[in-house]
VOBA-1610 file (N, C-alpha, C; in pm, whole numbers, padded with zeros to 5 digits, always signed):
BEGIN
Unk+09961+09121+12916Unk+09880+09113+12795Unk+09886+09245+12721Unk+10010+09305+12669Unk+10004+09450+12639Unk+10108+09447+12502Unk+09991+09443+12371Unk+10043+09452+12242Unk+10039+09561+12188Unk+10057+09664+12298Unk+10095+09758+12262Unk+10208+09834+12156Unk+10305+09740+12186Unk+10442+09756+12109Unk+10549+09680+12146Unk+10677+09638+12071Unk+10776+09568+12135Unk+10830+09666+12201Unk+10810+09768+12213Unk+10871+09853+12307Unk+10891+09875+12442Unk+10724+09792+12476Unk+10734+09796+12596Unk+10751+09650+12647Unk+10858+09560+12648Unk+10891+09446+12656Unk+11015+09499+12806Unk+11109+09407+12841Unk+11223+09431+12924Unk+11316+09380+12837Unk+11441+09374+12875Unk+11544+09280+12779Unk+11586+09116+12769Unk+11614+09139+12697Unk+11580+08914+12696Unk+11707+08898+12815Unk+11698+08778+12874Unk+11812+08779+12987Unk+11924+08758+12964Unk+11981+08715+12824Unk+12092+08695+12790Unk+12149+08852+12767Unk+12112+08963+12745Unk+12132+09065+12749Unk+12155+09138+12856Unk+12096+09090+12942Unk+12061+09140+13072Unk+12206+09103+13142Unk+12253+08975+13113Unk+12369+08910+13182Unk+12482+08998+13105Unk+12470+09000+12988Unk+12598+09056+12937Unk+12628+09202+13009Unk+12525+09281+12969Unk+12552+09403+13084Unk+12577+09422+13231Unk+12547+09306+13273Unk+12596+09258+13454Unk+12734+09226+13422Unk+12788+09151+13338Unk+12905+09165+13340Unk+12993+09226+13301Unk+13023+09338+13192Unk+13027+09473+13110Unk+13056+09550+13264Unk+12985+09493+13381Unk+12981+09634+13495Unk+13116+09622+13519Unk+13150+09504+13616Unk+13317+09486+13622Unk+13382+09584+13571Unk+13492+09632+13652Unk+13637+09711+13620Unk+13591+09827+13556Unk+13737+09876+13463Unk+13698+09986+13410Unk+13733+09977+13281Unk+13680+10057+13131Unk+13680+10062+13009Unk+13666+10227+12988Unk+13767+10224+12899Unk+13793+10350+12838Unk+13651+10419+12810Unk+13657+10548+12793Unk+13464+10611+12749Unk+13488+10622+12601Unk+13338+10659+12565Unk+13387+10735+12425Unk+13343+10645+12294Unk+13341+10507+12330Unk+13402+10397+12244Unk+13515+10379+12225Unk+13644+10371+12307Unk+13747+10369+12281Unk+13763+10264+12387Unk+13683+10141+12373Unk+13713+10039+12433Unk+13710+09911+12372Unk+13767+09831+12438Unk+13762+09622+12328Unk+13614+09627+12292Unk+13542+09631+12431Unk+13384+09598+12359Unk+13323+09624+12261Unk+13374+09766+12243Unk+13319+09887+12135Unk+13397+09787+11983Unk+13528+09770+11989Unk+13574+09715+11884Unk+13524+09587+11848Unk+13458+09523+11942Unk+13436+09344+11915Unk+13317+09393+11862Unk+13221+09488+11914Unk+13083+09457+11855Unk+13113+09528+11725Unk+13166+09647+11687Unk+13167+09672+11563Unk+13181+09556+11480Unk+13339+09496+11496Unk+13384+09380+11413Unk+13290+09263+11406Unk+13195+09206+11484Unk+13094+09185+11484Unk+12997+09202+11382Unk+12978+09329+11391Unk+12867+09388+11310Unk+12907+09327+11145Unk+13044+09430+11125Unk+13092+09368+10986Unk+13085+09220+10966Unk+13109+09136+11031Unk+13103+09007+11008Unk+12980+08937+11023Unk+12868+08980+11059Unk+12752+08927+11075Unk+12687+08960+10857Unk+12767+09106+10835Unk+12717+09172+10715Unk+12787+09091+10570Unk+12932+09058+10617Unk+13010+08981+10546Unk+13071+09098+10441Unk+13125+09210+10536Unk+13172+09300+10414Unk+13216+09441+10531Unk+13333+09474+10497Unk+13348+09546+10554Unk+13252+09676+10563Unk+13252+09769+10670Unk+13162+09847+10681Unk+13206+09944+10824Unk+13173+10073+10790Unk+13192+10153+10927Unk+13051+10169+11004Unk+13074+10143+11197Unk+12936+10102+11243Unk+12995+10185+11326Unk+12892+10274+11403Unk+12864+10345+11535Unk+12752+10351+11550Unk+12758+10303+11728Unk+12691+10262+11790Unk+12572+10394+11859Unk+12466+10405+11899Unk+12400+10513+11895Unk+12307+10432+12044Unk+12189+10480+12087Unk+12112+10455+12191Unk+11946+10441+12112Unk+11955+10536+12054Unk+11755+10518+12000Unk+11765+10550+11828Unk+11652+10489+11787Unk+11640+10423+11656Unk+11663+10586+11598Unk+11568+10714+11630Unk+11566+10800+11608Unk+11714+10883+11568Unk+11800+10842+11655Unk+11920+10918+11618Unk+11996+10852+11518Unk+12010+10724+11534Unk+12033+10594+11390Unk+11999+10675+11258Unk+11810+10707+11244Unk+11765+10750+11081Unk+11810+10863+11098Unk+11803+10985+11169Unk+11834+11153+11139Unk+11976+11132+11096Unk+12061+11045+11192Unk+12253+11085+11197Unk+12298+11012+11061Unk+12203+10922+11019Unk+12260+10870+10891Unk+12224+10928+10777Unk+12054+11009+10794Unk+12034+11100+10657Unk+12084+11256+10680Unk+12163+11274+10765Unk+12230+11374+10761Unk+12339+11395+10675Unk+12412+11214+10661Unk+12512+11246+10573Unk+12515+11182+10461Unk+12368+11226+10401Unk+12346+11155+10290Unk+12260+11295+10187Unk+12237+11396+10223Unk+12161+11494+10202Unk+12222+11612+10225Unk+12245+11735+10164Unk+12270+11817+10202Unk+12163+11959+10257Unk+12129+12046+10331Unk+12067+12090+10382Unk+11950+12178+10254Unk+11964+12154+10167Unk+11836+12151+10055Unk+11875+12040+09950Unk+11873+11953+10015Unk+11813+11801+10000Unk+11659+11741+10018Unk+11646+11657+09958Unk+11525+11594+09956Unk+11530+11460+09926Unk+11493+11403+10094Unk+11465+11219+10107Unk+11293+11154+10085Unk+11332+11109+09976Unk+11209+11031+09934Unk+11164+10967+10046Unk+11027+10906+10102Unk+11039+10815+10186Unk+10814+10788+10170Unk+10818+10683+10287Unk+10689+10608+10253Unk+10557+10714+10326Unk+10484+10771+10268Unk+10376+10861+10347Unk+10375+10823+10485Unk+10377+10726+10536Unk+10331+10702+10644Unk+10468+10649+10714Unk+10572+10643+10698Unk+10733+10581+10742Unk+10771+10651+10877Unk+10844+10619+10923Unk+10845+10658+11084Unk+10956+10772+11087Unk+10998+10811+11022Unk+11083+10922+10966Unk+10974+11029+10930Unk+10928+11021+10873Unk+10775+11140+10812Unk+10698+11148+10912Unk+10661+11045+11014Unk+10512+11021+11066Unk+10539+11068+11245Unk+10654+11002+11307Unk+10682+10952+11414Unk+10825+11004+11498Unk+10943+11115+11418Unk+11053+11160+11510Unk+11040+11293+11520Unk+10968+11357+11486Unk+10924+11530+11490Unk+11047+11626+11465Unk+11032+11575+11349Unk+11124+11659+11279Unk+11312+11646+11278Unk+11328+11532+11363Unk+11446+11519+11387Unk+11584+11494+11224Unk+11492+11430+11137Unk+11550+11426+11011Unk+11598+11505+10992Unk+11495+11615+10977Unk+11496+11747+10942Unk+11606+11876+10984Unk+11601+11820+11087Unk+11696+11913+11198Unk+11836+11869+11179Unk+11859+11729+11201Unk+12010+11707+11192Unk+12052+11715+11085Unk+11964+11747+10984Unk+12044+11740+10791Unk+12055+11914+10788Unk+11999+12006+10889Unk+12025+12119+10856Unk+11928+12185+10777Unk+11782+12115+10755Unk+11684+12155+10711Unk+11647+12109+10549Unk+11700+11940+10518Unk+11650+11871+10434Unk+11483+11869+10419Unk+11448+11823+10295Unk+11289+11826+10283Unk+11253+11640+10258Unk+11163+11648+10345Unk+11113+11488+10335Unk+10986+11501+10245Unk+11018+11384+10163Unk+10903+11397+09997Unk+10841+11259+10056Unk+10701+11272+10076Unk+10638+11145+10101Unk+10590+11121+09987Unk+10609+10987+09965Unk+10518+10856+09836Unk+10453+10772+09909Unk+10364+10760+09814Unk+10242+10675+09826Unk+10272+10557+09846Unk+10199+10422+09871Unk+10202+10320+09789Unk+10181+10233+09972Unk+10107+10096+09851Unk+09986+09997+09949Unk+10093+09906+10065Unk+10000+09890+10172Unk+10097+09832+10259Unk+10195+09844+10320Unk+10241+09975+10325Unk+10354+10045+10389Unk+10512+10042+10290Unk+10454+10005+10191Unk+10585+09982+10069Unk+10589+10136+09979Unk+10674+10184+09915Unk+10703+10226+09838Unk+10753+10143+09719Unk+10738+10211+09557Unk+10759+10110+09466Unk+10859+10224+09399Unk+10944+10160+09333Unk+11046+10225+09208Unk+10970+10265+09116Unk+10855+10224+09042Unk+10773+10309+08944Unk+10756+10463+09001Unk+10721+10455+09127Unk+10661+10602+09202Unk+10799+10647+09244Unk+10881+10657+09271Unk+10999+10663+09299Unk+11065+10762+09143Unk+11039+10637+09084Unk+11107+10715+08934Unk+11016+10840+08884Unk+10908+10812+08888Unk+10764+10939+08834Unk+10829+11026+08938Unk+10837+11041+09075Unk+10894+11189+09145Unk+10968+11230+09124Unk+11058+11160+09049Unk+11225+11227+09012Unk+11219+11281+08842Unk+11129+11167+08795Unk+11099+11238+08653Unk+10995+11380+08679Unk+10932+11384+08752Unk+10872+11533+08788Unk+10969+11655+08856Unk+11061+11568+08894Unk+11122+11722+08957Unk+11187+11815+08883Unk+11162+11931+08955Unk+11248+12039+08884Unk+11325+12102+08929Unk+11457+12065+08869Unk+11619+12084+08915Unk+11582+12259+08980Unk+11544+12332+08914Unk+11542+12455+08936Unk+11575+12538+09089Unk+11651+12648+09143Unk+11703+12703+09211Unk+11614+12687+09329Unk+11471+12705+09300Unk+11350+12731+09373Unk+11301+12618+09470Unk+11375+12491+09415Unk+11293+12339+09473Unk+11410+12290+09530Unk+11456+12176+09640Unk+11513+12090+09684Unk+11571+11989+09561Unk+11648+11927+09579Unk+11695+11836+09514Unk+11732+11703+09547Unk+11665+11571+09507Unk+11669+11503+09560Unk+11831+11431+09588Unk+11818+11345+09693Unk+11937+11319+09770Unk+11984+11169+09778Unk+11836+11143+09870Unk+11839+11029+09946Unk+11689+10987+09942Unk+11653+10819+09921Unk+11570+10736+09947Unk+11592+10688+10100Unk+11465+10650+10167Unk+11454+10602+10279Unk+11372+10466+10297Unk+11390+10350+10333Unk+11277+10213+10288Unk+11293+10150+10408Unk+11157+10136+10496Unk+11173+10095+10644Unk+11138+09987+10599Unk+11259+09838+10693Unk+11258+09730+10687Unk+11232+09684+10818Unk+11141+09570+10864Unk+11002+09624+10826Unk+10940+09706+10781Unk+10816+09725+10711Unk+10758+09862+10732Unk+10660+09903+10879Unk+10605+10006+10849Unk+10501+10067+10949Unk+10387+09998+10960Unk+10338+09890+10866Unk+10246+09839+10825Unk+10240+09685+10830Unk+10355+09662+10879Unk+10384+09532+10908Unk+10452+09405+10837Unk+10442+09496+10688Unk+10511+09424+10598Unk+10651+09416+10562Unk+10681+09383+10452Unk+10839+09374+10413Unk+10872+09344+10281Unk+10967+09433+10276Unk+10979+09443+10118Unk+11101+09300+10063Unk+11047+09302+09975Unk+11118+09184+09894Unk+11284+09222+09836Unk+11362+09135+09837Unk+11487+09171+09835Unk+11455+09226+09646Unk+11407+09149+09584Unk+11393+09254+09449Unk+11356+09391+09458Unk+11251+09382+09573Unk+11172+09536+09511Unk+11278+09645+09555Unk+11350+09597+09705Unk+11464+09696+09751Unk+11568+09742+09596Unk+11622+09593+09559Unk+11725+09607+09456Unk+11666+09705+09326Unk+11525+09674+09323Unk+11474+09783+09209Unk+11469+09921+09253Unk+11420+09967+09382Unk+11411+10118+09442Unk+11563+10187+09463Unk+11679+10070+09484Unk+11850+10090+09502Unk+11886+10122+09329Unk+11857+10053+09270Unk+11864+10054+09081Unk+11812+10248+09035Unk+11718+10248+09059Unk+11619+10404+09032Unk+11698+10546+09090Unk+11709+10455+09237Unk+11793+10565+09317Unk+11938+10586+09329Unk+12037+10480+09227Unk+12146+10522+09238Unk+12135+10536+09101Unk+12052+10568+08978Unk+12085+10577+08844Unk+12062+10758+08882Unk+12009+10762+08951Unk+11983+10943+08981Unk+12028+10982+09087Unk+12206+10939+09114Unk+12262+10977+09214Unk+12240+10996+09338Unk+12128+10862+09396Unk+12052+10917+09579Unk+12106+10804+09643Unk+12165+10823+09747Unk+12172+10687+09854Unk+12029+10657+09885Unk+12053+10515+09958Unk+11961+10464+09971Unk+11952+10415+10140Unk+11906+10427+10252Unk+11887+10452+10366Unk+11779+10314+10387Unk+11824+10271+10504Unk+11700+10185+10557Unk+11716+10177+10690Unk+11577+10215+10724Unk+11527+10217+10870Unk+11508+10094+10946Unk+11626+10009+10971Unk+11578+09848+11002Unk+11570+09841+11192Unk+11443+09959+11232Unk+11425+09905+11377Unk+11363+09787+11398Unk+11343+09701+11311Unk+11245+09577+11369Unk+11346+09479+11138Unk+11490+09539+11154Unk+11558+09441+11056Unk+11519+09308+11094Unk+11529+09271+11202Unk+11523+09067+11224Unk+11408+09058+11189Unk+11311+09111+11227Unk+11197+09060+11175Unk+11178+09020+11027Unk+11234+09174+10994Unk+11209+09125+10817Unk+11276+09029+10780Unk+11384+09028+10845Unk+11546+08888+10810Unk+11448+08760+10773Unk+11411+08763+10903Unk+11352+08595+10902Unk+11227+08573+10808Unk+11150+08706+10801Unk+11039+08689+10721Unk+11061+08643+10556Unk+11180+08686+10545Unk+11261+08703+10373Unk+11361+08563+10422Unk+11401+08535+10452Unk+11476+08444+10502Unk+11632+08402+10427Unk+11646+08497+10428Unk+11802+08569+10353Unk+11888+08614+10420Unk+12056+08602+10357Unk+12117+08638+10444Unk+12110+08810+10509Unk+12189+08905+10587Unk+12154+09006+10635Unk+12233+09099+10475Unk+12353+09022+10444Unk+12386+09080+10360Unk+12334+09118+10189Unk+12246+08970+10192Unk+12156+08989+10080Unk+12040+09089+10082Unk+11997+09118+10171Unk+11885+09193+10241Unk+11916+09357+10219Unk+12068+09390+10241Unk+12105+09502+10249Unk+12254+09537+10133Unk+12352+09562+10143Unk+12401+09601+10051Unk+12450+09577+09978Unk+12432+09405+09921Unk+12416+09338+09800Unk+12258+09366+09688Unk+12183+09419+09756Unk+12088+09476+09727Unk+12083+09638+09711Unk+12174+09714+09709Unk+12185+09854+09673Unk+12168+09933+09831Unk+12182+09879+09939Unk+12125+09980+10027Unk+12306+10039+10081Unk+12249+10172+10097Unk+12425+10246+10169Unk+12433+10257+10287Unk+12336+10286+10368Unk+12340+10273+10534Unk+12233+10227+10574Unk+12177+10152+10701Unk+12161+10089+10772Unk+12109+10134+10883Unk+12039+10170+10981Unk+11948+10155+11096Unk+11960+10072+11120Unk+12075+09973+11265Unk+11981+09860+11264Unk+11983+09840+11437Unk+11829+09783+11412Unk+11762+09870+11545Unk+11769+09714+11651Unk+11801+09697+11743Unk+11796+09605+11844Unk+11740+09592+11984Unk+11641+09744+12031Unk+11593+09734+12126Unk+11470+09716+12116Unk+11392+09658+12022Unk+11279+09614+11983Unk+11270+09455+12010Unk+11403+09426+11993Unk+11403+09287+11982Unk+11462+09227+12079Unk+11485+09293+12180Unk+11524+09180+12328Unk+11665+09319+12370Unk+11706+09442+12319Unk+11802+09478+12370Unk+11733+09569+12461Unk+11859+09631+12594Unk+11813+09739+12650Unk+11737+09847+12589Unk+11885+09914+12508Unk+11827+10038+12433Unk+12033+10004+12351Unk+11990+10002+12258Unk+12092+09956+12102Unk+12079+10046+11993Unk+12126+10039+11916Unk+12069+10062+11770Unk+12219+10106+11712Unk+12218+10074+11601Unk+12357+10013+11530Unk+12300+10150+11382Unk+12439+10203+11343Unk+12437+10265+11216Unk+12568+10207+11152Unk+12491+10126+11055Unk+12592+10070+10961Unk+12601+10147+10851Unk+12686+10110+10804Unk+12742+10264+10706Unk+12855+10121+10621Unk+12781+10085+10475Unk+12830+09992+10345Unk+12872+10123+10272Unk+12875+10218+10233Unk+12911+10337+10168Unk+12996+10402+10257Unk+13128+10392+10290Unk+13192+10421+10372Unk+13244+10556+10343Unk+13252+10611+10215Unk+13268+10760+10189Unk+13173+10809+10314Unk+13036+10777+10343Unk+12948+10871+10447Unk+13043+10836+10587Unk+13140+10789+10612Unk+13175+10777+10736Unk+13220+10924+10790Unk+13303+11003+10689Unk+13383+11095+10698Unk+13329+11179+10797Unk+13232+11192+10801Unk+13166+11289+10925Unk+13085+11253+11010Unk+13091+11141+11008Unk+12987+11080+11077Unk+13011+11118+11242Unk+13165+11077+11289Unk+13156+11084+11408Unk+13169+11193+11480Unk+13178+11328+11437Unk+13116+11478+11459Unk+13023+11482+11466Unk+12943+11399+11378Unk+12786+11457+11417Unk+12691+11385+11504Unk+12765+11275+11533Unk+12720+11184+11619Unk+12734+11288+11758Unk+12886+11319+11799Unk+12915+11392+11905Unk+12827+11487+11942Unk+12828+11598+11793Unk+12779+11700+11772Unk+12599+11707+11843Unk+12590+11615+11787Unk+12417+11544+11827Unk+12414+11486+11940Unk+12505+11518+11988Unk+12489+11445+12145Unk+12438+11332+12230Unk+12515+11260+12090Unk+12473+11099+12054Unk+12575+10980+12083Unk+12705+11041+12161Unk+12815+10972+12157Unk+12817+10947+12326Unk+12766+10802+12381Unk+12775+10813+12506Unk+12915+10771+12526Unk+12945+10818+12673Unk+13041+10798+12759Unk+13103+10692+12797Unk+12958+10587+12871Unk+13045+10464+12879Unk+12959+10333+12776Unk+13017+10383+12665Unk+13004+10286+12541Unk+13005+10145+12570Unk+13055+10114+12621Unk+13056+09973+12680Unk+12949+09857+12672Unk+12863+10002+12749Unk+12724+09956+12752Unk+12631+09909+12610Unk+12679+09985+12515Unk+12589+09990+12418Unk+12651+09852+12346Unk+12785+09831+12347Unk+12884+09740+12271Unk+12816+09622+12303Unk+12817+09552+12406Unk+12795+09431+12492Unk+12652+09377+12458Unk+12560+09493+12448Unk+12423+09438+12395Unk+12443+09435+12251Unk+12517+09439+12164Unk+12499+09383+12022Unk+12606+09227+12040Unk+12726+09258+12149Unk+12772+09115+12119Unk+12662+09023+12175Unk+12601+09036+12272Unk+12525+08899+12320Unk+12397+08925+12193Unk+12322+08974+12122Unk+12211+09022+12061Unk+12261+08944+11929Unk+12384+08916+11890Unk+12463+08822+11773Unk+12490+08688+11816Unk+12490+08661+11950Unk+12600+08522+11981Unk+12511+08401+12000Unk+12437+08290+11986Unk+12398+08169+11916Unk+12296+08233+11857Unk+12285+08337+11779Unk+12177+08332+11688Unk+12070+08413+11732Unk+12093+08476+11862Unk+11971+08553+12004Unk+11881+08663+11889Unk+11955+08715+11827Unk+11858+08834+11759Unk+11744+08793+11645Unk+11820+08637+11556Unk+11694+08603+11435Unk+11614+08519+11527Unk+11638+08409+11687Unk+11540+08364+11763Unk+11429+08460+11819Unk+11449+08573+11901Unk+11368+08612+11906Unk+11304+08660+11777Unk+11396+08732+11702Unk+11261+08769+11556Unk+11163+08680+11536Unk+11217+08513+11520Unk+11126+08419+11515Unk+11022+08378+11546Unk+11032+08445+11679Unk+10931+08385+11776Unk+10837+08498+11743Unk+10865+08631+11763Unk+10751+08711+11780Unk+10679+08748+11677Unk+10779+08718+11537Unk+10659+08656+11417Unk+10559+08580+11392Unk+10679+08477+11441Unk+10590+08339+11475Unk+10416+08363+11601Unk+10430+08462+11685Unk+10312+08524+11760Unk+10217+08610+11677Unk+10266+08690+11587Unk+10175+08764+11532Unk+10121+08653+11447Unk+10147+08553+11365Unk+10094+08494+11298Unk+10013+08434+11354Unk+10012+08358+11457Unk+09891+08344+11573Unk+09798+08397+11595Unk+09816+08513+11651Unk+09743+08610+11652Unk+09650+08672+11533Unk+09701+08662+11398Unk+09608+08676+11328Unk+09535+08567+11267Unk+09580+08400+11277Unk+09490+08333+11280Unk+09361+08320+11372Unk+09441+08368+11473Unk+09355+08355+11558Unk+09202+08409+11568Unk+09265+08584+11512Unk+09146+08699+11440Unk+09034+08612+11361Unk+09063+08541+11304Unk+09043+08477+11157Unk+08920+08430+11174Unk+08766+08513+11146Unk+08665+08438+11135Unk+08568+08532+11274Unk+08648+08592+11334Unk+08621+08640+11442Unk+08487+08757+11323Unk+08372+08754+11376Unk+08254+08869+11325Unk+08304+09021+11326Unk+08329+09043+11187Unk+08340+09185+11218Unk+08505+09237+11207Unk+08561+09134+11222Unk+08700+09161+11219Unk+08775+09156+11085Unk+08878+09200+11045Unk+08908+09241+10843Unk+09064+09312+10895Unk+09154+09226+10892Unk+09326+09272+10875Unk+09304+09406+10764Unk+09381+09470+10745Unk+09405+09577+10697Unk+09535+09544+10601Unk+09657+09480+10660Unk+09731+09443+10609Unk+09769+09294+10602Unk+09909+09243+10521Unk+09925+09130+10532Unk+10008+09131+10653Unk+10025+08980+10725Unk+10156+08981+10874Unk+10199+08931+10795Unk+10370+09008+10798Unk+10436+08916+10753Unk+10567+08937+10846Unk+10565+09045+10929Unk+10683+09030+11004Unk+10577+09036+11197Unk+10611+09130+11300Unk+10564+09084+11399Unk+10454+09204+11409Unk+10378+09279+11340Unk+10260+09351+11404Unk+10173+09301+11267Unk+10036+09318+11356Unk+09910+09290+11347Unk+09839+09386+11288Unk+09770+09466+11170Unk+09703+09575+11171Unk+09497+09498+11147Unk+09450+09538+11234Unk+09316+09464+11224Unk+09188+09530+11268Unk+09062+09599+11175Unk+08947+09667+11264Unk+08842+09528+11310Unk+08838+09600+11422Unk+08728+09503+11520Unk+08589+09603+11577Unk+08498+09551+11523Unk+08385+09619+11632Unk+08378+09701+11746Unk+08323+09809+11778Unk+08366+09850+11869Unk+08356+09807+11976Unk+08225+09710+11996Unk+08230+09646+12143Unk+08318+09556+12135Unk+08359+09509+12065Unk+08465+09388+12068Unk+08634+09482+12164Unk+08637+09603+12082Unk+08761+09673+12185Unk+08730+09686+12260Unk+08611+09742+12321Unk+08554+09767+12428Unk+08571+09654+12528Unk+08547+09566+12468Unk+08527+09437+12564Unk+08645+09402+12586Unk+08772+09396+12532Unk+08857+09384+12520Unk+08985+09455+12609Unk+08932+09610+12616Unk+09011+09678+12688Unk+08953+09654+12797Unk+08841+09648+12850Unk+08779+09625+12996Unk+08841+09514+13015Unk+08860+09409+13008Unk+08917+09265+12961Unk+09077+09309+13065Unk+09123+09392+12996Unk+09232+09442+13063Unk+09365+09391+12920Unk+09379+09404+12820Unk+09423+09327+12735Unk+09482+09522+12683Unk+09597+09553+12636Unk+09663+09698+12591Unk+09694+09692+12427Unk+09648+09782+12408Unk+09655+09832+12255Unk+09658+09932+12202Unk+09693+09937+12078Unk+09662+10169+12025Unk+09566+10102+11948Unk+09451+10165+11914Unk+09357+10227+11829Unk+09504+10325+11708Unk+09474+10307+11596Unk+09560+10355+11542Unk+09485+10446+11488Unk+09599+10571+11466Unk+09601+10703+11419Unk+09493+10779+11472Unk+09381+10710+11550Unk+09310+10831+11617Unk+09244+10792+11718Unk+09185+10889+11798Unk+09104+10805+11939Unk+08974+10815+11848Unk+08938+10658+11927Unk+08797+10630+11859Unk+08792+10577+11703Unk+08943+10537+11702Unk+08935+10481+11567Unk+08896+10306+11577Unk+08874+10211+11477Unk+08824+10042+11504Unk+08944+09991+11454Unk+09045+10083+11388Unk+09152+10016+11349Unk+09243+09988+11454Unk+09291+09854+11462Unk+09366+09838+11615Unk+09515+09822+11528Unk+09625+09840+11645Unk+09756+09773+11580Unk+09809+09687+11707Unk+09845+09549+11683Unk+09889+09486+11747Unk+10059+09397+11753Unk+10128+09442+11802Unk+10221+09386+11823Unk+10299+09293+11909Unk+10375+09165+11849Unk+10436+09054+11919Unk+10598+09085+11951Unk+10623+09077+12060Unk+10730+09078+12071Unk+10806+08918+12111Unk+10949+08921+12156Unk+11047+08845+12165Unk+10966+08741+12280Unk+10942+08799+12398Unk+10890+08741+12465Unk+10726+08756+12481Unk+10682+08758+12394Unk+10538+08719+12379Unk+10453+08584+12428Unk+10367+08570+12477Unk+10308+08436+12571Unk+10219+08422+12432Unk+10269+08261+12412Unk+10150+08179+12316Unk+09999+08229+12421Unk+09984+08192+12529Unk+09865+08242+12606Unk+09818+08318+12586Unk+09884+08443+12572Unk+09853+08543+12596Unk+09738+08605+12449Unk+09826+08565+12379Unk+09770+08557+12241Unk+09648+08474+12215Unk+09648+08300+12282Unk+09562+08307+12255Unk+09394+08324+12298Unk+09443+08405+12444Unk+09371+08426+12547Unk+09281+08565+12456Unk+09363+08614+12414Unk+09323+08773+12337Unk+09193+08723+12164Unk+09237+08628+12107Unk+09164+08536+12009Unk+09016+08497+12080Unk+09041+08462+12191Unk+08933+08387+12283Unk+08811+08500+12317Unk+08836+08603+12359Unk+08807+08709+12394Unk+08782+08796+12331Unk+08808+08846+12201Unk+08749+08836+12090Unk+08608+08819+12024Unk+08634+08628+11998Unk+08576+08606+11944Unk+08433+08591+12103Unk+08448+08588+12185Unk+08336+08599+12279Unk+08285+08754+12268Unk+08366+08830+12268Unk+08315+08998+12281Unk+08165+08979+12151Unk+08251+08934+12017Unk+08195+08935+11908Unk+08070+08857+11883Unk+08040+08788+11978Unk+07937+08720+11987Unk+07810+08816+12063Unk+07901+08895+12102Unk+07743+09003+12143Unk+07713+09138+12079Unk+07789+09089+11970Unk+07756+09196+11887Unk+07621+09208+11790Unk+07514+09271+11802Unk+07360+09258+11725Unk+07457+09252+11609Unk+07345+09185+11563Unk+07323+09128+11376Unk+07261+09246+11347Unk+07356+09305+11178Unk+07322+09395+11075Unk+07182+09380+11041Unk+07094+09474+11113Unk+06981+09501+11083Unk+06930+09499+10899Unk+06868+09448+10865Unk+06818+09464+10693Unk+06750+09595+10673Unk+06747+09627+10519Unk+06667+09761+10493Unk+06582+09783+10443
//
């Protein structure tokens, strides 16, 4: 019962098998093996467009290694106040671009908008003294649970390539948004203006994955130095290859997205009516943002049921997340429990 995060899930078993068999014999290191080539070619063909992909281990090295070569070291990547790049890799952006500046924007629901986008760039000043902007960043999902609309991307890609910036997307939890938008992957991304790609797969049933697609293939040129360089280029690649072919093959990566959408939406019906309880955001891909009473967490964590209190201890704002293998039960065991906690909550005294 721990909605804590899809993070802490295991790997779906079809994954699990592919890497049992991946063990067999021997394969070149490096990525200089079939696997390494099938899942790339893969990749491109899932995108419907050619594209250069290397393969990486954590989402974190995916966003730094791709805005590294999108920015130069007084550069400046737009991105969402609260985006997991600004909020959540400690500085790693920062470090692998050589000391780029991250410009946080505002805006409701974990979105950034092209109006605010364009106002920061119409404010800047080219001048010797300031950074210059580079690169946009737009997490698909967002942090907030939402997802941006294939227009609003194409409008923030429109703003940001009329003022010379690539456009970057952080897609550790992409299926989710896939299915939520229900578009192809290619409409989603660089038929829509985006140049590279995050796309993150150990959220969603892989070991540990994460794919840097690269539609702007000029950024390839250095890519795989700094991958090395970053000490991001494992050995026996194999491993990493095999969990994107099975994570593509009948469809394994938009099913689970499905499902664990399909749970959060549960889950917040479930909220629904519960005393005291008020979403914060809309679900539209697989996390939950929702304040509950405090005895209701209370009751809840004694309950034995795992969660963050978000952004602070002792905060009522909870965040809840569904993953791949999420229990309808479980969910709606957590609804149940809830709405019982909430029943012993005293009535708002009058004044």
């Amino acid at each position: 019962m721990n909605f804590c995060s899809d993070n802490t899930t295991g790997a779906a078993p079809e994954i699990l098998a592919a890497l049992a068999a991946a063990n067999d014999g021997a394969a070149m290191p490096y990525g200089n093996d079939d696997f390494t080539r099938r899942a790339e070619a893969r990749i491109a063909e899932v995108f419907e467009t050619e594209a250069d992909v290397f393969l990486v281990a954590t989402g974190t090295a995916a966003n730094a290694l791709s805005l590294s070569v999108m920015t130069p070291p007084f550069g400046a990547v737009f991105c969402h106040a609260r985006s997991h790049i600004q909020c959540n890799e400690c500085g790693a952006p920062e470090f692998y671009s050589g000391g780029a500046k991250l410009v946080p924007l505002p805006g409701d629901d974990g979105r950034i908008a092209a109006g605010d986008l364009l106002a920061a760039l119409a404010a800047h000043d080219p001048g010797v003294h300031h950074v210059q902007p580079a690169a946009v960043s737009l997490s698909q999902s967002t942090e907030a649970g939402t997802v941006y609309s294939v227009d609003a991307v194409r409008a923030i890609a429109g703003v940001a390539h009329d003022h010379g910036l690539k456009v970057h997307m952080d897609g550790a939890r992409f299926a989710n948004a896939l299915v939520a938008l229900g578009c192809s992957p290619a409409d989603a991304t660089w038929r829509a203006g985006v140049d590279a790609l995050s796309l993150g797969a150990s959220k969603n049933g892989a070991f540990a994955a994460e794919a840097v697609v690269l539609f702007d293939r000029a950024l390839a040129k250095s890519f795989a130095y700094r991958r090395k360089r970053g000490g991001h280029l494992l050995s026996k690649g194999r491993f990493l290859a095999v969990q994107f072919e099975a994570y593509f093959a009948d469809g394994l990566w938009l099913k689970n997205a499905a499902h664990a959408n399909a749970m959060a939406a549960r889950l917040a019906d479930g909220l629904d009516g519960v005393p005291g309880a008020a979403l914060h955001h809309p679900v539209e891909a697989n996390e939950v943002f929702v304040s509950l009473p405090e005895p209701v967490i209370a009751g809840l964590l004694d309950d034995g049921f795992q969660f963050y209190r978000w952004q602070r201890e002792g905060a009522t704002l909870v965040r809840l997340v569904a993953a791949f293998n999420t229990r309808a039960e479980d969910v709606d065991a957590f609804a149940a429990a809830a709405r019982r906690h909430a029943g012993a909550v005293p009535a708002r005294q009058g004044t």
